[in-house]
ROBADREN-45293 format. One record per residue (C-alpha): residue number from 1; x, y, z. Coordinates in pm, 1 decimal, always signed. Each point is the difference from the previous one (the first is absolute). Layout:
! residues N
> NUM; X; Y; Z .
...
//
This chain:
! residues 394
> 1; +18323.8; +1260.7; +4352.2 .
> 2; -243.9; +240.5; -128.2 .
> 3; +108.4; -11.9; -349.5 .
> 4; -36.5; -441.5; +1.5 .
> 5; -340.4; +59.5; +140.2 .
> 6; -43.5; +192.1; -306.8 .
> 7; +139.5; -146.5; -236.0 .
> 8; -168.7; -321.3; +109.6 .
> 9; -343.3; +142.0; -30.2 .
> 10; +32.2; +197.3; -319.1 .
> 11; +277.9; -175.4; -177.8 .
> 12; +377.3; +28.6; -78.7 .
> 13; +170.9; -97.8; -252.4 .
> 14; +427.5; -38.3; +10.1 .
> 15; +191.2; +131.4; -278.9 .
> 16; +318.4; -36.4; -177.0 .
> 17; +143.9; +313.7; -212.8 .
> 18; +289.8; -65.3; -215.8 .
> 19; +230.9; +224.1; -222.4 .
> 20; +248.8; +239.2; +18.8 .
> 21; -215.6; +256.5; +156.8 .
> 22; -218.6; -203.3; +188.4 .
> 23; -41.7; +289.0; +289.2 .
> 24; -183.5; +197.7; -252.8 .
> 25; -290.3; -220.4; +137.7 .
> 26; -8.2; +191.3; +320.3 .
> 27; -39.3; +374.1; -172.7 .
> 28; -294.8; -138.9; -211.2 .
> 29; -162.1; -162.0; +276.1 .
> 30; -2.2; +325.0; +162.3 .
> 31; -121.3; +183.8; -245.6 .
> 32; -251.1; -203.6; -43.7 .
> 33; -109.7; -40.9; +359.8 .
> 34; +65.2; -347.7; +29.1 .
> 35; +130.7; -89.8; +343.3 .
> 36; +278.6; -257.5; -5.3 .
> 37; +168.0; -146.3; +257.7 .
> 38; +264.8; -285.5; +98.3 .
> 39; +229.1; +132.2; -257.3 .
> 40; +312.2; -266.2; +9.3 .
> 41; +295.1; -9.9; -274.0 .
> 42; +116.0; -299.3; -83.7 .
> 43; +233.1; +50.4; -263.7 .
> 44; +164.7; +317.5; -155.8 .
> 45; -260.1; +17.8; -251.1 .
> 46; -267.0; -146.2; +146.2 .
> 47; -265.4; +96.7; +328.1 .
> 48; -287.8; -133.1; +157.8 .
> 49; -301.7; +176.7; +169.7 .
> 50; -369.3; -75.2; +112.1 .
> 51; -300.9; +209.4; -147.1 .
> 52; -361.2; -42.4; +48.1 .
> 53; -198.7; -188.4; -300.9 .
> 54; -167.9; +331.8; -120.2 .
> 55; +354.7; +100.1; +11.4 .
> 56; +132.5; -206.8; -197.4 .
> 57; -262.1; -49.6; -257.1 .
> 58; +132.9; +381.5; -30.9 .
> 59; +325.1; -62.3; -75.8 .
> 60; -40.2; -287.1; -232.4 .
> 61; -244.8; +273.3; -219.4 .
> 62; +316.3; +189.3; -67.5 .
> 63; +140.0; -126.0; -303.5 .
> 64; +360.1; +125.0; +70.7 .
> 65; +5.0; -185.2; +276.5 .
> 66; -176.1; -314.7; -112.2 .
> 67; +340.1; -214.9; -98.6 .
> 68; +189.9; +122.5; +314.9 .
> 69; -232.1; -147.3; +244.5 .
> 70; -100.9; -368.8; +100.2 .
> 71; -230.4; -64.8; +297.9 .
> 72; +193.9; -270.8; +238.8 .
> 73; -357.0; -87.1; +194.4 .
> 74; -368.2; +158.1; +61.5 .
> 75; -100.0; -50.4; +420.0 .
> 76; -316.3; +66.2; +166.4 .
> 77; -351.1; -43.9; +32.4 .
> 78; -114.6; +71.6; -395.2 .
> 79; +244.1; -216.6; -121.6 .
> 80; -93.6; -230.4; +253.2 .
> 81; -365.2; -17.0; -54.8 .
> 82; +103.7; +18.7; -390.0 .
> 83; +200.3; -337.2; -17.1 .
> 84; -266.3; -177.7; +260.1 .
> 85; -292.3; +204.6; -157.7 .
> 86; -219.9; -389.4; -116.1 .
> 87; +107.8; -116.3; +358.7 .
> 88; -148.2; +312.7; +163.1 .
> 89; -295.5; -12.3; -170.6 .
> 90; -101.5; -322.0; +35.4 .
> 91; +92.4; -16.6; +401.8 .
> 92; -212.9; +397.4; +63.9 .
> 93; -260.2; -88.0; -267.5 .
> 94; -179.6; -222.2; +201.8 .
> 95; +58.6; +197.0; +349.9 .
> 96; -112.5; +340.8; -172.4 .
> 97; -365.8; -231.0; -162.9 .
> 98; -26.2; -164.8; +406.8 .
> 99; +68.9; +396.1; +125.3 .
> 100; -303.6; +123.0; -218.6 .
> 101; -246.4; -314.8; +99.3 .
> 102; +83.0; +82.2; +359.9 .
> 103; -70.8; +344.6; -46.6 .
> 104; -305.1; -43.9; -190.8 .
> 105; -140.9; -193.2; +293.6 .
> 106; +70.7; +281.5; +197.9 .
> 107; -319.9; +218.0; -173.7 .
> 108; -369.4; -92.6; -48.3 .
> 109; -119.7; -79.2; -357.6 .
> 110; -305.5; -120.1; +34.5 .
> 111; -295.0; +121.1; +270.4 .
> 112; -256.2; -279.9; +13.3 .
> 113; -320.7; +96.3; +130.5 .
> 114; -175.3; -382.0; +107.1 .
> 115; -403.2; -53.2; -68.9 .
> 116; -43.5; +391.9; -73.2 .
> 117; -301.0; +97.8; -255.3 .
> 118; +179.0; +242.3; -233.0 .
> 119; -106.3; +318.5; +177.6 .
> 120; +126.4; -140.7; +347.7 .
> 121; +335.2; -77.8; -212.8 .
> 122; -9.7; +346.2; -111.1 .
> 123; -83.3; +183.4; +316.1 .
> 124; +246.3; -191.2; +212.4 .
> 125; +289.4; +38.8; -243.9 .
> 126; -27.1; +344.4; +11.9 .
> 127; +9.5; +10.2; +353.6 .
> 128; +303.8; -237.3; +26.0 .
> 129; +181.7; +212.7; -269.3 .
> 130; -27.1; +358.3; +220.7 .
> 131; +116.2; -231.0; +266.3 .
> 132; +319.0; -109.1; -163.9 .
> 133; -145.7; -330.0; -123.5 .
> 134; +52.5; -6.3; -386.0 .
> 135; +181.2; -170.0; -260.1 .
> 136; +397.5; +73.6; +14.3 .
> 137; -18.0; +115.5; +402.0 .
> 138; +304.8; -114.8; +190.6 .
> 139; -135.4; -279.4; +256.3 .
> 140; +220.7; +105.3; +298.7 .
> 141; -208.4; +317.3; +10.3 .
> 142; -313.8; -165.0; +41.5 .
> 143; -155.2; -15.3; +320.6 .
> 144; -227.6; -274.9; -25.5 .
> 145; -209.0; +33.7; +344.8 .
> 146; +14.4; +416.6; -56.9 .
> 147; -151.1; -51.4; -367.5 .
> 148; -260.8; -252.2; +128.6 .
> 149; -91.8; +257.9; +293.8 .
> 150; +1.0; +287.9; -227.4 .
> 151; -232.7; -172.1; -264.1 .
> 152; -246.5; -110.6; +270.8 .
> 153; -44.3; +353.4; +146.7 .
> 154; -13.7; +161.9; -359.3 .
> 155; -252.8; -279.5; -70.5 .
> 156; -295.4; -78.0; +245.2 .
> 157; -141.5; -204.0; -218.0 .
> 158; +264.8; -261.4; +7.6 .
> 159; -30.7; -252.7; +320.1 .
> 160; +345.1; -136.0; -19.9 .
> 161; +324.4; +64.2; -251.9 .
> 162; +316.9; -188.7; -46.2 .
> 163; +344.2; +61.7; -222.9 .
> 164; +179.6; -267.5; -64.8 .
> 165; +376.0; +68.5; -151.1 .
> 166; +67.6; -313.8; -199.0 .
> 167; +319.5; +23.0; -235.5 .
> 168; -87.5; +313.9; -265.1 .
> 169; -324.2; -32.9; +46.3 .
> 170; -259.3; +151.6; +268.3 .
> 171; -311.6; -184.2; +100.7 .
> 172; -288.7; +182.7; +174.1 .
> 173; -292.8; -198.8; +146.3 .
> 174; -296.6; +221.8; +139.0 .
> 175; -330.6; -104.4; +131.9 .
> 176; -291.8; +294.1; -48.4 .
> 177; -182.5; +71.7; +309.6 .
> 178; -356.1; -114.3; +18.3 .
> 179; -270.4; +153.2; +89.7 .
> 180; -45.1; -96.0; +338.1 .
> 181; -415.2; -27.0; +67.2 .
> 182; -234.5; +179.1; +183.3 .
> 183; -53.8; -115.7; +374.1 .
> 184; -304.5; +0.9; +119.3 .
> 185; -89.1; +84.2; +378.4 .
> 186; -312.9; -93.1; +117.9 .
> 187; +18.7; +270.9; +240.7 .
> 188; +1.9; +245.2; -297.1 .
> 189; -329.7; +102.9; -174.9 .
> 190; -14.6; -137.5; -377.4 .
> 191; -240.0; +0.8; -285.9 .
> 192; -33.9; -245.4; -271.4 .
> 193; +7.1; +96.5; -362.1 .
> 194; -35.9; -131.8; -360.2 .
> 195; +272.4; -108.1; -175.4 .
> 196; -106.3; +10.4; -300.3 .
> 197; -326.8; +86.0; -217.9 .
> 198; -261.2; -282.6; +70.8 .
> 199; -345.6; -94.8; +63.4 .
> 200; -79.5; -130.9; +293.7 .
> 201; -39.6; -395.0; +61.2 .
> 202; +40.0; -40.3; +373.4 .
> 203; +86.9; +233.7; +292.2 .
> 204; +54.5; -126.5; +324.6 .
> 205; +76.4; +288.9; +286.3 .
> 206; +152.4; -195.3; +348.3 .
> 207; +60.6; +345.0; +160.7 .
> 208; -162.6; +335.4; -139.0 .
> 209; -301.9; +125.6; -236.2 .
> 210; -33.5; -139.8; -348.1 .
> 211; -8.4; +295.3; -222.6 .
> 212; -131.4; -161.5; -300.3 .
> 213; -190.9; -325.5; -110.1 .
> 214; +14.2; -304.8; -179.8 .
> 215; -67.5; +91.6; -413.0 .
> 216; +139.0; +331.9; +73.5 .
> 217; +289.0; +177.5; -286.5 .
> 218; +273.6; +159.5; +222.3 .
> 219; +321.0; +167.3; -122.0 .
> 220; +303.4; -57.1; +87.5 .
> 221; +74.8; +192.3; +318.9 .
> 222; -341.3; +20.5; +102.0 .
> 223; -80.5; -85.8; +346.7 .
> 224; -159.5; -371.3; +84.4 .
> 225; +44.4; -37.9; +416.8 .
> 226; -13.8; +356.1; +196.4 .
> 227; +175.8; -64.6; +316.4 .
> 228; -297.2; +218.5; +216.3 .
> 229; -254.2; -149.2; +219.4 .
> 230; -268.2; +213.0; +156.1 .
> 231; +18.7; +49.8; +388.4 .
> 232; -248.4; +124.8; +236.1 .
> 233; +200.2; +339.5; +63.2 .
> 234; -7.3; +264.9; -289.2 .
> 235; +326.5; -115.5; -96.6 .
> 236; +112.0; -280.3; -269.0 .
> 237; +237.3; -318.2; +98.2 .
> 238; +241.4; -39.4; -221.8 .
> 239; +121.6; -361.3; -70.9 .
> 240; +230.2; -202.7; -213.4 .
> 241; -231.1; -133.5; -259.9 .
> 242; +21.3; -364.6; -137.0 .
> 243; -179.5; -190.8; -194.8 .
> 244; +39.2; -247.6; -321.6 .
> 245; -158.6; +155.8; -359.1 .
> 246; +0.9; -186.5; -312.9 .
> 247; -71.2; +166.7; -350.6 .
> 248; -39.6; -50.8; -381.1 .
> 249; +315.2; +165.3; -156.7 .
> 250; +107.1; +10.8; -362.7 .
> 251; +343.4; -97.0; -81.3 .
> 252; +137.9; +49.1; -349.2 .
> 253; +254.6; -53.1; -216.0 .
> 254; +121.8; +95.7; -349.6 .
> 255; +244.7; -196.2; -283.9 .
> 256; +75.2; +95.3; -346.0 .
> 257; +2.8; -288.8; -243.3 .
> 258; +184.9; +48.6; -341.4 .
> 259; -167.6; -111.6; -300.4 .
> 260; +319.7; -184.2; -92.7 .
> 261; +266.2; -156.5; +171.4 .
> 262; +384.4; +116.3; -126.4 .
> 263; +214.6; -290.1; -29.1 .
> 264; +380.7; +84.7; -32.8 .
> 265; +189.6; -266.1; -138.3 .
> 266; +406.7; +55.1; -33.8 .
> 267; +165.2; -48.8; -296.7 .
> 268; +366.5; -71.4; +111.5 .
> 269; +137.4; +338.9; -143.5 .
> 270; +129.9; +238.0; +252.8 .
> 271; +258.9; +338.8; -16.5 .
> 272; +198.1; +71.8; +308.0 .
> 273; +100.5; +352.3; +113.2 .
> 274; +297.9; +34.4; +231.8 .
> 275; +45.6; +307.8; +212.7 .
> 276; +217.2; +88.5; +292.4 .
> 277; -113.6; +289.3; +197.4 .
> 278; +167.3; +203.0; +225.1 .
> 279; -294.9; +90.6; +227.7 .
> 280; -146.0; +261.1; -228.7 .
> 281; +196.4; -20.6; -293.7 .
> 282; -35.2; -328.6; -199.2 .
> 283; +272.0; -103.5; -270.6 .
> 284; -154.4; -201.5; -290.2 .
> 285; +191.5; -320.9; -100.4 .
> 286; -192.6; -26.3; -358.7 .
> 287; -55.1; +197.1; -323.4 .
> 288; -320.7; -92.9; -127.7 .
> 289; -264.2; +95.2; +263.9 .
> 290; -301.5; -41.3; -224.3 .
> 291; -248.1; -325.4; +82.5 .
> 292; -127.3; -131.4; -343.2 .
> 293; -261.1; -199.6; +160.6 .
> 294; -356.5; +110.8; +24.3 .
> 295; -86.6; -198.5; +354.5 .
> 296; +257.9; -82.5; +232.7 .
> 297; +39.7; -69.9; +343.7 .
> 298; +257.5; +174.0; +196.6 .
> 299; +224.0; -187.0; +253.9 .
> 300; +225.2; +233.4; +164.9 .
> 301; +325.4; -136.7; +258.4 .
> 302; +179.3; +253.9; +216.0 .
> 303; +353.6; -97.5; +227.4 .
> 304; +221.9; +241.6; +197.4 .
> 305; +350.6; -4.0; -50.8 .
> 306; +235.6; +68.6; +265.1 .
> 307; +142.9; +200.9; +121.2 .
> 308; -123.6; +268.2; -125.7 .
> 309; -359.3; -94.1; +1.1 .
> 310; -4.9; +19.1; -439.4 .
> 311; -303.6; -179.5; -81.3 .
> 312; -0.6; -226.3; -311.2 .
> 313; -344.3; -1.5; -164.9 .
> 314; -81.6; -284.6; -274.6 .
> 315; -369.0; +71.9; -193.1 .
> 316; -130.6; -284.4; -194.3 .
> 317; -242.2; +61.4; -228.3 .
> 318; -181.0; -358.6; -108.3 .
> 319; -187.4; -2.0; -307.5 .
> 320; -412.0; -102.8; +45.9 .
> 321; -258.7; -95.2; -233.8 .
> 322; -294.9; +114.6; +124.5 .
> 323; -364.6; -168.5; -113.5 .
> 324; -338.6; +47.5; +201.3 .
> 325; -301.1; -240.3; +36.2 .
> 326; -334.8; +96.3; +70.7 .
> 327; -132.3; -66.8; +359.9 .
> 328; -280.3; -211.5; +118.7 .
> 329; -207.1; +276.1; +187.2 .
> 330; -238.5; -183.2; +117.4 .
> 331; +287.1; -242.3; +193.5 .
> 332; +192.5; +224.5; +103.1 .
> 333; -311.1; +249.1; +184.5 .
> 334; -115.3; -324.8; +171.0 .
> 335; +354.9; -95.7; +83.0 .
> 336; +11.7; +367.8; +179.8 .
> 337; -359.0; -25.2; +152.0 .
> 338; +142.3; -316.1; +171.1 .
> 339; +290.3; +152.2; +128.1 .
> 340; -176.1; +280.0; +121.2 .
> 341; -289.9; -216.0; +161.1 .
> 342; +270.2; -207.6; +201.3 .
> 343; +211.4; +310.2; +133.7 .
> 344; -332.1; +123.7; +148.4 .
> 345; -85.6; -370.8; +140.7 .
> 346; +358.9; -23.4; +177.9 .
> 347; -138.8; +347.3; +180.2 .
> 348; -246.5; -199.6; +150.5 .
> 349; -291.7; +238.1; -118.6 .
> 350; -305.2; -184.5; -145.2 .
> 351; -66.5; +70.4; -342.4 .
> 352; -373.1; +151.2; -32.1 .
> 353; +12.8; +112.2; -396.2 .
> 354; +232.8; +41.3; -229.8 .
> 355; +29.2; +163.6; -393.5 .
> 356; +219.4; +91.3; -240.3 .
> 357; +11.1; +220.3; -258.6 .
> 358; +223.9; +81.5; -338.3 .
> 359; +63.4; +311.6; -180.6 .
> 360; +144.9; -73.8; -353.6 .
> 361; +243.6; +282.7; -135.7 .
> 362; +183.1; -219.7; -305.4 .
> 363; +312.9; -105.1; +124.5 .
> 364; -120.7; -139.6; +355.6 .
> 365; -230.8; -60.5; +191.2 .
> 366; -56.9; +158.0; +357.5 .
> 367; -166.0; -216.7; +246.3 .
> 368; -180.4; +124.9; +315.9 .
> 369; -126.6; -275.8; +262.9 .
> 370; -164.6; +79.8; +289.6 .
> 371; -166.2; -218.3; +260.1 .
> 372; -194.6; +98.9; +348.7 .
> 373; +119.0; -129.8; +305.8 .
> 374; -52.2; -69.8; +332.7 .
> 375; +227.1; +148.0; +205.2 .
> 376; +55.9; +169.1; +354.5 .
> 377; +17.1; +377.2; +3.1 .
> 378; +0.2; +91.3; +355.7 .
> 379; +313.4; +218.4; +86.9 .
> 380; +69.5; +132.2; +404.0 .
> 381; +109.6; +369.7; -41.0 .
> 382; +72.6; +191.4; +344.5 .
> 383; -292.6; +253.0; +32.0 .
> 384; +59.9; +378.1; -87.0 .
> 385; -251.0; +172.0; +203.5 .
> 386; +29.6; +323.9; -288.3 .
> 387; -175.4; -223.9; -212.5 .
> 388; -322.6; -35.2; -239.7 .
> 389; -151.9; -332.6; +182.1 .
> 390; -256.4; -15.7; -316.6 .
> 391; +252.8; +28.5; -305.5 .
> 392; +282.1; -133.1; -147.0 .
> 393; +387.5; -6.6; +149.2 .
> 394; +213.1; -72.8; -292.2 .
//
């Protein structure tokens, strides 16, 4: 039974010997280590026995023994798989291609990182990777709700985090926690302050002593409402001081306008470099990596192959011709004085003045616009009683 088993897996082949001393097979056999077995005669000069195919392949190298034998039939999985071998193929070929797409979607290729600036994307990826969150991680050893929880604690900065496991590819939405505002109790004692650096156009205490006047330049930090009012005893009443105060406050803002305008206009020629890289070891598809163009604009396409996560990298590089016309300064500083006029009107601040100014240095132009507003300043700020009542609090 054993030796069928065996026979089957490995191979066997049957074989006829024939002459006069046809038992001479057995010696050489065993000299050579062949194993043999089955050995039938059926005729006075003639026997039968069963060898393995390495056996036989053995035998049939001896030359003496060449003529004398003649294989009767070959059994067994090899000779199996070698008469089917087309059939075989074309039946496990596609199981063995579904096998690797099934395991591929068993790993994470791709971590997605949703509405992220690129140092959120960066900070959170770093903190998904010590966390077992990274590109070629097995899913079933994720814990989505632990990595969420862990991330959150690590991370008091984020409000809420999700992980979302979709096919090979991991999506992480986050919301950053804001800045939740100062509450005021009127039981407290407050002060008001500047917020910025102003002159005084209107200051209007409801509860507490006016520390400065209309027309007055304050800094910002500097105290406009002390929350103190005098009381008969030798001691001071401290209040929470209110009050509305308007001032004129300089906004401004800076461009750079180029003397000329670059116009890139493609000519249709283009060389494409194909790469395959295997994480940090890219294999070049093309000889020639030298770009004969002058200009050029780069277009560069990356994919992931799976399984194993190879990314294929195509760079195009697209020919430009590239031609400048002058600017029209004078259209394009009233174009940003506009601009900058409007984003201060949607503020709500009235407009008092407003200038510009431009500083020439060949190739541009730098433009600086300011304009003085109206705008409140007043800022609550619970009272430290350590404090210099007469200065500044930045």
């Amino acid at each position: 039974m054993k030796l069928k088993l065996i026979d089957f897996i490995f191979g066997a082949c049957r074989i006829e010997a024939r002459g006069a001393f046809c038992e001479r097979i057995i010696n050489i056999a065993t000299g050579k280590n062949i194993f043999i077995h089955d050995i039938v005669r059926t005729a006075p000069d003639r026997i039968e026995f069963t060898v393995s195919l390495k056996g036989s392949r053995l035998l049939f190298s001896e030359s003496e023994l060449e003529d004398s034998l003649h294989i009767l039939h070959q059994s067994g999985l090899p000779i199996l798989f070698s008469k089917r071998k087309a059939r075989i193929i074309a039946l496990t070929g596609p199981l063995v291609v579904f096998l690797l797409l099934f395991l591929s979607t068993q790993f994470i290729w791709h971590v997605n990182i949703v509405n992220a600036t690129r140092e959120e994307e960066a900070v959170i990826l770093k903190e998904l990777e010590k966390l077992g969150v990274k590109r070629g991680a097995l899913k079933m050893a994720i814990d989505q709700g632990n990595v969420k929880n862990q991330l959150l604690i690590d991370n008091p900065h984020l409000m809420w985090l999700w992980v979302d496991i979709r096919g090979a590819s991991a999506i992480v939405k986050f919301a950053p926690r804001a800045v939740a505002p100062e509450i005021f109790n009127e039981d407290d004692f407050y002060n008001v302050y500047s917020s910025h650096d102003a002159v005084i156009t209107k200051i209007i205490p409801t509860n507490g002593i006016a520390k400065v006047s209309v027309g007055d330049t304050v800094l910002k930090g500097q105290m406009l409402i002390e929350g103190v009012m005098p009381s008969d005893s030798e001691n001071e009443k401290h209040i929470h001081a209110s009050g509305e105060v308007y001032g004129n406050v300089w906004e401004e803002k800076c461009v750079t306008i180029p003397r000329k305008n670059e116009i890139r206009t493609p000519t249709g020629n283009k060389i494409e470099h194909l790469s395959i890289n295997f994480k940090k070891f890219p294999l070049k598809l093309y000889i020639n990596s030298s770009i004969l163009y002058d200009n050029y604009d780069i277009i560069e396409n990356n994919r992931t192959f799976v399984p194993f996560g190879v990314t294929f990298r195509k760079t195009e590089y697209h020919e430009v011709l590239v031609t400048y016309e002058e600017n029209n300064l004078d259209h394009l500083q009233k174009q940003h004085e506009a601009e900058f006029i409007k984003e201060l009107s949607e503020k709500g601040f009235p407009i008092v003045y407003s200038e510009s100014f431009i500083n020439d240095n060949g190739d541009s132009v730098f433009l600086t616009m300011r304009a003085l507003c109206e705008e409140p300043i007043a800022k609550e700020r619970r009272m430290n009683f350590g404090e210099n009542y007469s200065g500044t609090d930045n």
